[in-house]
C-alpha positions as CSV (number, residue, x, y, z in Angstrom):
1,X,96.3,1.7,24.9
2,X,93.5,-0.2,26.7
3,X,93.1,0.3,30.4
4,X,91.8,-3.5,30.4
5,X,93.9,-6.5,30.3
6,X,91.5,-9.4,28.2
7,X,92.9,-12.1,26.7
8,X,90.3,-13.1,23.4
9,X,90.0,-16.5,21.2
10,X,87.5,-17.1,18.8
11,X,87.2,-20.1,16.4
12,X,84.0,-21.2,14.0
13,X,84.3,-24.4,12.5
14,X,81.1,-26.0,9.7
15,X,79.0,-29.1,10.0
16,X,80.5,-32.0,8.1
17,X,82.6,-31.4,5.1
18,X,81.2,-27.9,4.8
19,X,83.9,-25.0,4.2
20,X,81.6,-22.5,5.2
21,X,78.9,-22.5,7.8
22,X,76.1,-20.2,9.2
23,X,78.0,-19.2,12.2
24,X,79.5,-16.0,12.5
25,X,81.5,-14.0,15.8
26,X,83.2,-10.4,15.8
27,X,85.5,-9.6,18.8
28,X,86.4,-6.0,19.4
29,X,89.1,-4.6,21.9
30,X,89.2,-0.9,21.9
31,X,90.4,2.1,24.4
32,X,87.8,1.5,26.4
33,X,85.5,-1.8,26.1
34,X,85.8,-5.1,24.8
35,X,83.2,-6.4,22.7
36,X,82.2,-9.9,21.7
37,X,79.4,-11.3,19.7
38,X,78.4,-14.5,18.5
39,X,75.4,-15.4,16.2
40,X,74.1,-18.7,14.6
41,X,72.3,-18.2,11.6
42,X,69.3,-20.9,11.3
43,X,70.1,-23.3,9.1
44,X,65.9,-23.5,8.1
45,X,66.1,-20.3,6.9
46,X,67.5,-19.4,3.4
47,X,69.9,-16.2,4.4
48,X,70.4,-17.5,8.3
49,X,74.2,-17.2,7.6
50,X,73.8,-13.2,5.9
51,X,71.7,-12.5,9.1
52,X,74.4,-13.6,11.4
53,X,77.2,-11.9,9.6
54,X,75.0,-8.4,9.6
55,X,73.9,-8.5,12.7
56,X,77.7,-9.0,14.6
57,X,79.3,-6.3,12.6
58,X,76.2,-4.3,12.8
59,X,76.5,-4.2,16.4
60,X,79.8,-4.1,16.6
61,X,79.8,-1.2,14.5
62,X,76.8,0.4,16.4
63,X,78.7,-0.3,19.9
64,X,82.1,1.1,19.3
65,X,80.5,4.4,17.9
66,X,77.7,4.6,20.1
67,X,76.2,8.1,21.4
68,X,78.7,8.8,24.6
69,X,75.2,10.0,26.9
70,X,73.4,7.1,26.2
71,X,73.6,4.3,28.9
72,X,75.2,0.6,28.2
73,X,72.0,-1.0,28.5
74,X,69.8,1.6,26.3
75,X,72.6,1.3,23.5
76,X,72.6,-2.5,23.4
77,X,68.9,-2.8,23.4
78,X,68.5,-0.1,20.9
79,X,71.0,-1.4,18.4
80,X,69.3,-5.0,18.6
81,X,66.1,-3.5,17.9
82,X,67.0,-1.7,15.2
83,X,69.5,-5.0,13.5
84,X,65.8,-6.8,14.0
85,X,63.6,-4.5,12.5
86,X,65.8,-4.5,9.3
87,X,66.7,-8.4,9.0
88,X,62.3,-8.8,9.3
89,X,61.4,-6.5,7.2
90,X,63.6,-7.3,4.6
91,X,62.8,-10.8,4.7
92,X,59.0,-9.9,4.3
93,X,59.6,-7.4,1.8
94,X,61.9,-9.8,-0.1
95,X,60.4,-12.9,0.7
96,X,57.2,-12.8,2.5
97,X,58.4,-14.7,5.4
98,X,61.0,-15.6,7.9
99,X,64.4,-15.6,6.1
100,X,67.0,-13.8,7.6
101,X,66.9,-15.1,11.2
102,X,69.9,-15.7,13.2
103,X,70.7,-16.1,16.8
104,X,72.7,-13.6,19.0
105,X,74.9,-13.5,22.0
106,X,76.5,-10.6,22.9
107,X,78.7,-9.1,25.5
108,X,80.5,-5.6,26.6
109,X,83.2,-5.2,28.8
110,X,83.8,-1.9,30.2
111,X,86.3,-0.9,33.5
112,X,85.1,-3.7,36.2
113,X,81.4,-4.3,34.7
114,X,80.0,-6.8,32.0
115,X,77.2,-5.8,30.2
116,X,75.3,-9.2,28.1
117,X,72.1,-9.8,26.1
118,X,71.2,-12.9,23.7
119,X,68.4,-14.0,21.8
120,X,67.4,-17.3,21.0
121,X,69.8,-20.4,22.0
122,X,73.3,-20.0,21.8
123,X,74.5,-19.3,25.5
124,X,77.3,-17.3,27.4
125,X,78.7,-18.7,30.7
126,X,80.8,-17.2,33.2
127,X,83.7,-19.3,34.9
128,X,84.9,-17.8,37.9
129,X,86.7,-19.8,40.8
130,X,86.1,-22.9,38.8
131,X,82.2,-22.6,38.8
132,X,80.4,-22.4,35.6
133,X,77.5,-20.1,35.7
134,X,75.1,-19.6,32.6
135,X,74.3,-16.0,32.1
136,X,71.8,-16.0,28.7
137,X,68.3,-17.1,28.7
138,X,67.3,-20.3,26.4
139,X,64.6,-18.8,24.0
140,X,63.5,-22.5,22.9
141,X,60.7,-25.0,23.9
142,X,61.0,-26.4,27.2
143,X,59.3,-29.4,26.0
144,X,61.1,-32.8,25.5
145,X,62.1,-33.3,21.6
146,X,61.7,-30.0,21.0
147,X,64.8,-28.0,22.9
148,X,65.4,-26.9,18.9
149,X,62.7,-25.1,18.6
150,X,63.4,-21.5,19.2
151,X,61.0,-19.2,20.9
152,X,62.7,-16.1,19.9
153,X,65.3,-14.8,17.6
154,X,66.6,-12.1,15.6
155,X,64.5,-11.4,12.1
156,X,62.0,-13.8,13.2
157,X,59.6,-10.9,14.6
158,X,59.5,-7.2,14.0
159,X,59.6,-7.2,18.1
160,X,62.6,-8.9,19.7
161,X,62.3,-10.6,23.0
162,X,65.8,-9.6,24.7
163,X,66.9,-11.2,27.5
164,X,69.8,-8.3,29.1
165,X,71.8,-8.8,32.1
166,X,74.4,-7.4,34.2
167,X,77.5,-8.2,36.8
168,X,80.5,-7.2,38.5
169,X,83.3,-9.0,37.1
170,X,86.9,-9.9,38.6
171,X,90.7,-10.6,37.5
172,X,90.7,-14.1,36.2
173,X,87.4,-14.2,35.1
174,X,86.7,-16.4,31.8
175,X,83.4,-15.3,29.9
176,X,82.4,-18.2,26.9
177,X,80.1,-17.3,24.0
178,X,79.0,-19.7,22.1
179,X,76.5,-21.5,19.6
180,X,74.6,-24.6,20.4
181,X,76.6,-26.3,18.3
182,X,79.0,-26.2,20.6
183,X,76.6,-26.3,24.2
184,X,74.9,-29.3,23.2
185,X,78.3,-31.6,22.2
186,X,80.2,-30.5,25.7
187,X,78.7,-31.6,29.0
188,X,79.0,-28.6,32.1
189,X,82.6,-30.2,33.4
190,X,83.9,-30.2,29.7
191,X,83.1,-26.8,28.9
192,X,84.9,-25.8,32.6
193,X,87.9,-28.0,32.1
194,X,88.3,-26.6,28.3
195,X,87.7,-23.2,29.0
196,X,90.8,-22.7,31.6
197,X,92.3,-23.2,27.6
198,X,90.2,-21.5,25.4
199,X,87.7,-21.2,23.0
200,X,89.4,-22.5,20.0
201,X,90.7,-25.7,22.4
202,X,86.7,-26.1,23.1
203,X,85.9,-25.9,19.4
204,X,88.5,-28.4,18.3
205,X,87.5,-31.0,21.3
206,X,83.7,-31.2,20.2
207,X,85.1,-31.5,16.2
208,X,87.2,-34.4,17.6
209,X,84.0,-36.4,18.9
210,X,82.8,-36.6,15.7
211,X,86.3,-36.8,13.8
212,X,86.3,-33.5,12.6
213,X,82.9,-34.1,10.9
214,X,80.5,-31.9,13.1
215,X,76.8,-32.1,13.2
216,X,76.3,-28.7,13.3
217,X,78.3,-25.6,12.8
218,X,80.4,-24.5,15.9
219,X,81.3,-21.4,17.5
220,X,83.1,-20.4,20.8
221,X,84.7,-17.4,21.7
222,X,86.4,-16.5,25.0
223,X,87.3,-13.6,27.2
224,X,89.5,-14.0,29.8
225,X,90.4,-10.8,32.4
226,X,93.6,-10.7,33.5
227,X,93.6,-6.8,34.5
228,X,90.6,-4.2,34.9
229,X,90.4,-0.2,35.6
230,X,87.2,-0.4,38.2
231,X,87.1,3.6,38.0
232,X,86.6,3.6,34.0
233,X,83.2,4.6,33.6
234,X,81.3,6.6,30.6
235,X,81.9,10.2,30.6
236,X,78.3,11.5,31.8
237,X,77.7,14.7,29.6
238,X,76.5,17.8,31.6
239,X,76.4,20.0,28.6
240,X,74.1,23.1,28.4
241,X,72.7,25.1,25.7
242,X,71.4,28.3,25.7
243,X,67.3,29.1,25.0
244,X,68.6,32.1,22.9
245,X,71.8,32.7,20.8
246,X,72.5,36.1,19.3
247,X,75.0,37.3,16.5
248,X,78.5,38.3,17.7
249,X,78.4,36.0,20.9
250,X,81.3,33.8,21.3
251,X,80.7,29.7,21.8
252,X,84.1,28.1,22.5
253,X,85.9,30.3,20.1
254,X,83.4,30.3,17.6
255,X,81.9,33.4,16.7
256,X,78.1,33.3,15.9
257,X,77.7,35.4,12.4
258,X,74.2,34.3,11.1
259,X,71.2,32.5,11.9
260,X,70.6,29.9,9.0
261,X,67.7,28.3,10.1
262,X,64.4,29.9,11.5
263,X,64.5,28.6,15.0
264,X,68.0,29.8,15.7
265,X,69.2,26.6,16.9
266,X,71.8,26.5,13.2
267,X,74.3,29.4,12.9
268,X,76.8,30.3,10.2
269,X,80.4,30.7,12.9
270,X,83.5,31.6,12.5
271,X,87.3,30.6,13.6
272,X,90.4,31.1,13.0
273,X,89.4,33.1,10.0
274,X,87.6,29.6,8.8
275,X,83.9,29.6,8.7
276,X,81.4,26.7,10.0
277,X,78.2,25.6,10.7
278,X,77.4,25.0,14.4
279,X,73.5,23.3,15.1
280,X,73.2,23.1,18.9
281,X,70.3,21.1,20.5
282,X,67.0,22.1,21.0
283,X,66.4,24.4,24.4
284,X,63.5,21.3,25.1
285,X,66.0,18.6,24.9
286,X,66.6,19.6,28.7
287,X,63.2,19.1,29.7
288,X,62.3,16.5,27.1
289,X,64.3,13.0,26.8
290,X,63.1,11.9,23.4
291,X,64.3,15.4,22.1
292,X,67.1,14.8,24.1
293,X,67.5,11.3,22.1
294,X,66.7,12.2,18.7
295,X,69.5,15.2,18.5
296,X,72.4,13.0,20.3
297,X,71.3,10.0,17.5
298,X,71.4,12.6,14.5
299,X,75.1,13.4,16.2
300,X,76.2,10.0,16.4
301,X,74.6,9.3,12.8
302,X,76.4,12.5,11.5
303,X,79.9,11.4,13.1
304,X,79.9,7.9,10.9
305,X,78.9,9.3,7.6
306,X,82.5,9.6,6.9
307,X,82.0,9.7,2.9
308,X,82.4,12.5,0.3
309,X,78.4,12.7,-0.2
310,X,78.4,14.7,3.4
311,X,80.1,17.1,5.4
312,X,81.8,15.9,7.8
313,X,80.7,16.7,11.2
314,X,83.1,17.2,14.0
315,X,82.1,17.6,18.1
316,X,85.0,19.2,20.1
317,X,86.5,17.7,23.0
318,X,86.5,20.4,25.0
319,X,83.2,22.3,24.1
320,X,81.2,23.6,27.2
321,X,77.8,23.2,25.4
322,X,76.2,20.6,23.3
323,X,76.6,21.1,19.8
324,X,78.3,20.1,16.6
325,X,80.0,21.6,13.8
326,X,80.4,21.1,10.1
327,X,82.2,22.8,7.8
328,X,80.1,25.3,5.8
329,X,79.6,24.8,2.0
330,X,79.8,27.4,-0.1
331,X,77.2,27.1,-2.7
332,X,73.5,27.5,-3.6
333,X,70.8,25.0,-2.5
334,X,69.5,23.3,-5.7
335,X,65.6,24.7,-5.1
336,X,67.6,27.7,-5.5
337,X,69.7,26.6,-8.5
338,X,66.4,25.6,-10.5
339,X,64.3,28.2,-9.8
340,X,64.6,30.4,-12.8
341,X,65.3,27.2,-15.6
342,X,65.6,23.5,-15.3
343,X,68.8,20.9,-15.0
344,X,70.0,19.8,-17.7
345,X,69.2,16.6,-18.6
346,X,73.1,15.8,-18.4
347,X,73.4,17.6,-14.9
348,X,70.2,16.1,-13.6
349,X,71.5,12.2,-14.9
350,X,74.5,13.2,-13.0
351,X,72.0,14.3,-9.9
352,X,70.3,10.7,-10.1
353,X,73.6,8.7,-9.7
354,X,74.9,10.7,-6.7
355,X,71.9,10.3,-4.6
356,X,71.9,6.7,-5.6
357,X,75.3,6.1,-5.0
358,X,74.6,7.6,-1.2
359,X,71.5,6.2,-0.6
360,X,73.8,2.8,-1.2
361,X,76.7,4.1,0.9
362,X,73.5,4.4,3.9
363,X,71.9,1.4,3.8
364,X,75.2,-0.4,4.0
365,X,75.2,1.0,7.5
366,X,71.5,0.1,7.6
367,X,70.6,3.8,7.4
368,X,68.3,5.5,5.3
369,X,68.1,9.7,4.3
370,X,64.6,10.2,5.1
371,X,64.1,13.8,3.5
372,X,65.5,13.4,0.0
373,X,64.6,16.5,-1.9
374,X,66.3,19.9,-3.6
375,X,66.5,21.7,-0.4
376,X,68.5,19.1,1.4
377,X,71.3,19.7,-1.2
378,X,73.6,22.2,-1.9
379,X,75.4,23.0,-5.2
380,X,78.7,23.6,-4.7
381,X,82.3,23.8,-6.8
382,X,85.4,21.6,-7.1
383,X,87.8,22.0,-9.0
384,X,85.8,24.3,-11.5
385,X,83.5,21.8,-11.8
386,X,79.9,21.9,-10.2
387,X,78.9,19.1,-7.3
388,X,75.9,17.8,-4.9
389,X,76.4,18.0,-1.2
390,X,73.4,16.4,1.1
391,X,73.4,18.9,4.2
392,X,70.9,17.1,6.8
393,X,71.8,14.7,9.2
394,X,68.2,15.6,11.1
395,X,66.6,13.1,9.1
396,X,68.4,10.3,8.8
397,X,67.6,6.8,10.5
398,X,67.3,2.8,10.8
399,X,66.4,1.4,7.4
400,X,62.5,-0.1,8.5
401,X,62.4,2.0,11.7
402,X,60.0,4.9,11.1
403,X,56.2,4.4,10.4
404,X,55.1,8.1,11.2
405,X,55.0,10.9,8.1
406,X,58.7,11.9,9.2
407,X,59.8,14.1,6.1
408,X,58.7,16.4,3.2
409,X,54.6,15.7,2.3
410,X,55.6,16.1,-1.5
411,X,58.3,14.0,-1.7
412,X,56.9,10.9,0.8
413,X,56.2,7.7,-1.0
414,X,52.0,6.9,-1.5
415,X,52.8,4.1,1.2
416,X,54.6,6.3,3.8
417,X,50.9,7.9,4.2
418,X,49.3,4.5,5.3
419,X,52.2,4.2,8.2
420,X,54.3,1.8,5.9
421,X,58.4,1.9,7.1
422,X,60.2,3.8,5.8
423,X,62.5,1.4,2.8
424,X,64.7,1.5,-0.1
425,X,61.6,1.9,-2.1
426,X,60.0,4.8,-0.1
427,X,63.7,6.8,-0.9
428,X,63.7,5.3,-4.3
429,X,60.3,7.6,-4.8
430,X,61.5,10.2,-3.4
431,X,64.6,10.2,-5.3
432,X,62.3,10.1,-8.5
433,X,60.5,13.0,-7.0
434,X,63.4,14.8,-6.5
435,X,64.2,13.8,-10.4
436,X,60.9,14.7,-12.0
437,X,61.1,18.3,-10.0
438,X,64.8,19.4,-11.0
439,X,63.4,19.0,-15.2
440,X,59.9,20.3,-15.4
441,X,60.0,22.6,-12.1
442,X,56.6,20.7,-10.9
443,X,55.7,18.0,-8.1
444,X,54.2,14.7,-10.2
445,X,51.4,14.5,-8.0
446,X,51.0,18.7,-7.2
447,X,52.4,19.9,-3.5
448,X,51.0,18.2,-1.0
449,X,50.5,20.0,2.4
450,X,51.1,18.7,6.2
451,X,48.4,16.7,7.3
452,X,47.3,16.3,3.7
453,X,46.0,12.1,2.7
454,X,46.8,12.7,-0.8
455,X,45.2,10.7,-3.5
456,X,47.7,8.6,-6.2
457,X,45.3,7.5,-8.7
458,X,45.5,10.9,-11.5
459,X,47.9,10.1,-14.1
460,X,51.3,12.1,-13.7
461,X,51.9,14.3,-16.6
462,X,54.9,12.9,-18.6
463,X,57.9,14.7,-17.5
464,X,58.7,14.7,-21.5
465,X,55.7,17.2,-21.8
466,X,56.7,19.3,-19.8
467,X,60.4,19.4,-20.8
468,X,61.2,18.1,-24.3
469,X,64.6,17.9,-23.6
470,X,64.1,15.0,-21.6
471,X,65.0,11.8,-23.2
472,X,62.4,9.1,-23.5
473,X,64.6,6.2,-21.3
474,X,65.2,8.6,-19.0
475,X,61.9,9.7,-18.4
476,X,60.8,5.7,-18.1
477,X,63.4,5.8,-15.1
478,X,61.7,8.3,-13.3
479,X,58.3,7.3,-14.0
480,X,59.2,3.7,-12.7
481,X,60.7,5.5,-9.4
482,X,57.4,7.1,-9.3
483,X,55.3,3.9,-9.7
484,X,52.5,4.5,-6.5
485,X,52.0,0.3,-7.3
486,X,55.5,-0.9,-5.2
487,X,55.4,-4.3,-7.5
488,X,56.1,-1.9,-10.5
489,X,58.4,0.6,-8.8
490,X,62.5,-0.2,-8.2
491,X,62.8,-2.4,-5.9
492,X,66.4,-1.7,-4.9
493,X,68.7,1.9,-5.4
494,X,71.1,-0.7,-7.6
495,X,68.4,-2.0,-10.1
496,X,67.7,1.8,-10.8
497,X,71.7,2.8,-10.7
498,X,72.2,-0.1,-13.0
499,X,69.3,1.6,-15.5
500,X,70.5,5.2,-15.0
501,X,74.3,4.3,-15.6
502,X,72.7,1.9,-18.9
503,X,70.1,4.0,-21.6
504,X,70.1,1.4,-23.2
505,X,69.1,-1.2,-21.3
506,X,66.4,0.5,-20.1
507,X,63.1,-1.2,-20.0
508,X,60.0,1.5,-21.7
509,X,57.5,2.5,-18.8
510,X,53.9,2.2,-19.3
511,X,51.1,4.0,-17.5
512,X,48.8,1.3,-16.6
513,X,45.9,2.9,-18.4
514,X,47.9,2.5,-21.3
515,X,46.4,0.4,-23.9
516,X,48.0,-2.9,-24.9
517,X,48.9,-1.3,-28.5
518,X,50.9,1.6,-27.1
519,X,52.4,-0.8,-25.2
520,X,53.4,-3.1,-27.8
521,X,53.9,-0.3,-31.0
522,X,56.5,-2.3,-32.4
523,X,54.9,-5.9,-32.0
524,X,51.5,-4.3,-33.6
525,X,53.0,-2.7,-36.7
526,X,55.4,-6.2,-37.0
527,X,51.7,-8.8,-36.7
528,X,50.2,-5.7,-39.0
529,X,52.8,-5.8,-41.8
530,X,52.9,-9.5,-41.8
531,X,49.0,-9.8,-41.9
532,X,48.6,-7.8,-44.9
533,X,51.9,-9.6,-46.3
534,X,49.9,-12.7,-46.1
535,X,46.6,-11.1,-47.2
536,X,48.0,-9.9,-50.5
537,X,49.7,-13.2,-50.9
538,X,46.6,-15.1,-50.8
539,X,44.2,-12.5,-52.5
540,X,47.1,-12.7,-55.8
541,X,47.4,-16.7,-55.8
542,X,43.4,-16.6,-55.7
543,X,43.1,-13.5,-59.0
């Protein structure tokens, strides 16, 4: 039960006759905070109403599980970044411009402190003793005729201009989200007088002016604090690790049996006659905070992947050093699985939709793997029957949000070498990487080493060469995943799903040094037939 007493209201109503509008708010109470968001999607831009829906349950997502040692202020201004960085590079990836653009207000309650950030127009006010104080920054023109002109906004840049703030907040406080819509119909005194009601009174007064036929789409939503805990604060970790672990030595009950990894930081444990896998953070996280930062993301990242594709990773309430644990899969790593023969064709098809169906399952949460490849995945049983388990949470991040060579050389798309993010596309190619090497036992473009600038132009060798085994759509599939020209390539894990799941739909893949009549076989032999047809017919009338 929540320490805080806050009374919520929320209401979104469209323009005119519309049933539907571009607005979009999320209010979450939980144990410990409160959070509200509101976002306006612009109306100019063709997917302004997707951009405000994924941006509040993004962030509300994002907030309610955030890492537990990262401040309120770093969270919040990390999650918008990220949202950002997704909405505008999907829009120019999909678009080449500006499309999924929204506005955002946002607030966090927690004990006695409120914690608020917006970008673009739509406001948040504070009413406290009957005073109505405006807390957001306008990011729109100052001059006169052009107040609708926004300066900032989310997806509009792949830099976001925040504007953050803090306070101290007290019992009968009222808080008030809300969209220009709803700013720009309401003078100062009506939003005071209708906010002693709520939001949803405030929303139905400005539909009223125009007889419920709004200009623009309105949103409010309202917080009002009847009760707060001023000594709920975070729990401030002061977790240690150890420089060296050893085998035998005990960690909260868990009994160290192996090293798995070379830098002894991820051990094969043991409890309770149950065996796990326990990865503790790197000795320089205490010296270093980006070290620090990446392990306590990869924890936070491994604590939402709750889907069969992963293990799922547990951190103990009462552990004494900082650490997580997994349960540990039985199996063999599927380098190891293909080293002495290939997959099967049917096994491998089998490999292809898995990794597709969690590549999906991640970039629903905005996420991307980052290190696709046959190490990362362990071949395990159920039920008598042989399965794919991905292992590493290390490497996983923000769809868009890595430019550097973060992953395997041999398995990084031809763009992630000139510092392009990190997409759909780059893990679509690695995913056909992955593909090519579980069936012929070779890299496409040969094993390219760290610090390597690899060249794409040589003509892979046709996985059907090396493996005859290999059906001709399916080799098409992985050729097109290998395409180093992104037009060609899949542009999304479902076009290639849709293919894999579908032989028969497959479109043929052409190398494009391949001439125009191995290209068109079929069309060739058809205008051939018909031209000597024709030529006999003519060279008989004429005998």
């Amino acid at each position: 039960m929540s320490k805080q007493s806050i009374v919520t209201s929320g209401l979104t109503l469209a323009k005119g006759s519309q049933l539907k509008g571009d607005d979009f708010y999320e209010i979450k109470t939980l144990e410990n905070i409160t959070i509200a968001i509101v976002c306006d999607g612009v109306g100019s831009a063709e997917r302004g109403a997707e951009a405000a829906k994924r941006t509040c349950q993004f962030l509300a997502h994002s907030l309610k599980n955030r890492p537990r040692s990262w401040t309120m202020e770093k969270s919040i201004k990390h999650f918008i970044e990220n949202i950002n960085r997704v909405l505008y590079m999907e829009s120019m990836a999909d678009h080449e411009r500006e499309e999924l653009v929204t506005t955002l207000t946002l607030v966090v309650i927690e004990g006695d402190r409120l914690y608020g950030a917006n970008v673009g127009d739509s406001r948040i006010y504070l009413l406290r003793k009957k005073v109505l104080e405006q807390l957001s920054d306008d990011h729109a023109m100052d001059e006169e005729g052009m107040e609708n002109v926004l300066t900032a906004a989310m997806g509009l840049d792949e830099n976001v201009t925040i504007h953050y703030f803090e306070n101290n907040l007290q019992v009968s406080d009222r808080i008030l989200l809300c969209s220009d819509g709803l700013h720009t119909e309401l003078s100062e005194e009506e939003l005071t007088e209708g906010l002693a009601q709520s939001a949803s009174f405030l929303v139905k007064q400005a539909s009223k002016k125009h007889n419920d036929s709004l200009p623009d789409d309105t949103t409010g939503v309202s917080l009002e604090i009847k009760e707060l805990d001023s000594h709920l604060t975070l729990l401030k970790s002061d977790l240690t690790a150890q420089e060296h672990y050893k085998a035998g030595e005990e960690i909260d009950g868990y009994k160290l049996l192996k090293s798995l990894i070379q830098n002894e930081r991820t051990w094969l444990c043991e409890k309770r006659g149950l065996q796990y896998v326990i990865k503790f953070v790197p000795f320089e996280a205490f010296e270093d905070e980006i070290i620090l930062d990446t392990f306590v993301k990869e924890v936070w990242i491994a604590k939402r992947l709750k889907a069969g594709f992963f293990p799922k990773a547990v951190v103990p309430k009462n552990r004494t050093q900082r650490y997580y644990i997994m349960p540990f899969i039985e199996g063999k790593s599927l380098t190891e699985f293909i080293e002495k023969k290939p997959l099967s064709v049917e096994f491998a098809i089998e490999l292809g939709i898995f990794l597709l169906k969690m590549s999906q399952f991640l970039i629903r949460l905005d996420l991307v793997h980052g290190d696709i490849k046959p190490e990362n995945i362990i071949v395990t049983e159920r039920k008598g029957k042989p399965v794919f388990k991905m292992v590493d949470f290390g490497s996983i991040t923000e769809a868009y949000s890595d430019i550097s060579r973060v992953g395997t050389p041999s398995y990084l798309a031809p763009e992630r070498f000139k510092q392009v993010p990190i997409s759909e596309q780059t893990e679509i190619y690695s995913i056909g990487v992955t593909l090519y090497e579980v069936l012929t036992q070779k890299y496409p473009f040969g094993e390219i080493e760290p610090f390597q600038t690899p060249s794409f132009d040589k003509k892979i060798k046709e996985p059907t060469e090396l493996n005859t085994k290999i059906p001709k759509w399916l080799e098409s599939i992985i050729l097109r995943a290998l395409e180093p020209n992104t037009d060609v390539r899949y542009h999304n894990y479902s076009e290639m799903q849709y293919e894999i799941t579908n032989p028969t739909k497959v479109k043929p893949y052409f190398d494009k040094s391949t001439s125009f009549i191995q290209r068109n076989e079929m069309m060739v032999y058809k205008v051939g037939f018909i031209g000597m047809l024709v030529f006999n017919i003519i060279q008989f009338m004429w005998s």
